[in-house]
C-alpha positions, 0 to 999 in steps of 0.5 A: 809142571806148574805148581798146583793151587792150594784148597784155599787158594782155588777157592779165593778164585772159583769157589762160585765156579761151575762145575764143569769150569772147576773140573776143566781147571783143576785136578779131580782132586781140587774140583771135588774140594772146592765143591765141597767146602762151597756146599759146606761155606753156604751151610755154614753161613745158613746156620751161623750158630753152629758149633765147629764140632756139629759142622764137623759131623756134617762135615764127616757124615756127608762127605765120608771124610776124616776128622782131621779133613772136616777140620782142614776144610772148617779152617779154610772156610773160616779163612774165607768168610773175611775174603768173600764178605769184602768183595760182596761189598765192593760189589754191591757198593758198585751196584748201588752206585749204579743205581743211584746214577740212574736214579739221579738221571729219572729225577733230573729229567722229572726235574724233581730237585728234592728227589736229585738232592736225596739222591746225592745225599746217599750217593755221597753217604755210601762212597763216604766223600763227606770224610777228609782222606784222612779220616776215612779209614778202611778199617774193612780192609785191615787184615788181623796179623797172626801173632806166635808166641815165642822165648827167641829174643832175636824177634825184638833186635836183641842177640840172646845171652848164651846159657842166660840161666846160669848167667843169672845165677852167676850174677845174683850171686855177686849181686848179693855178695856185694851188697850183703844188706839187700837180703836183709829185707823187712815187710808186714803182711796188709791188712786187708780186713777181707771180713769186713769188705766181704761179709756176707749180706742176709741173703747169703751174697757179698757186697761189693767195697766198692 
């Protein structure tokens, strides 16, 4: 048996879908999914300030479904919002194209030369081939790397020290027995006259050094 799709997955594909093409593609379980987070992404995106824990109680009340499953599903939308805005783009970068090629096309037959040269002008605008390649970056296009924190050395090319703690003691003792004259260390506290930086002005607020 084929492995089965992911929520996201399906939804990359066929979040528009019909109905009856999800059901006719998908398990009962995944075609309800899908509907789901379709009907939940257009709300998301008609009522753009709302918090994820209103949009979780929305989630959960209309749907009668778990927290962690109204969590699960405002994941997936917010994976989504980037996917579908750049192929919106594309596609209505596609459309205007077509619509200033037949807007060239009406005004070359009127023989209106100022209409065709604004025509020109935007076309070359919205397709960006007034840019050298070099400079036209497609910065909507670069996809935000997911970084994880972690102590493993090994993510840098670097073998790990073993028991590195102890190593470090070990190796601060003999630092401090060969050279006895680095813990004899003199300092003086700076005097950063903080009254007089910040002493308050009349109305109980404090000036700036700068």
């Amino acid at each position: 048996m084929a492995n089965l799709p992911s929520p996201l997955e399906a939804c990359k594909v066929d979040l528009f879908a019909d109905e009856s093409e999800l059901r006719e593609k998908y398990p009962v379980a995944i075609a309800a999914r899908v509907m789901r987070l379709r009907e939940m992404y257009n709300y998301w995106l008609a009522n753009p300030s709302m918090k994820d824990r209103q949009l979780r109680d929305t989630i959960m009340s209309r749907f009668g479904v778990s927290q962690s499953t109204a969590y699960s599903d405002i994941n997936i939308i917010h994976q989504l919002v980037p996917i579908l805005s750049q192929k919106s783009r594309e596609y209505h970068r596609a459309l205007a194209n077509e619509m200033y090629l037949e807007t060239y096309a009406m005004a070359k037959a009127r023989k209106n030369t100022k209409a065709m040269a604004q025509v020109v002008a935007s076309y070359a605008k919205s397709n960006r081939v007034d840019l050298d390649d070099e400079k036209a970056m497609p910065y909507d296009e670069i996809v935000v790397q997911p970084f994880c924190a972690t102590l493993d050395v090994r993510v840098l090319g670097i073998e790990p020290i073993p028991d590195v703690y102890n190593y470090i003691d070990r190796l601060s003792k003999e630092l401090l027995r060969e050279h006895r004259d680095i813990i004899d260390i003199e300092f003086e506290e700076a005097d950063l006259e903080e009254k007089h930086l910040f002493a308050p002005l009349s109305d109980d607020t404090y000036k700036s050094p700068c």
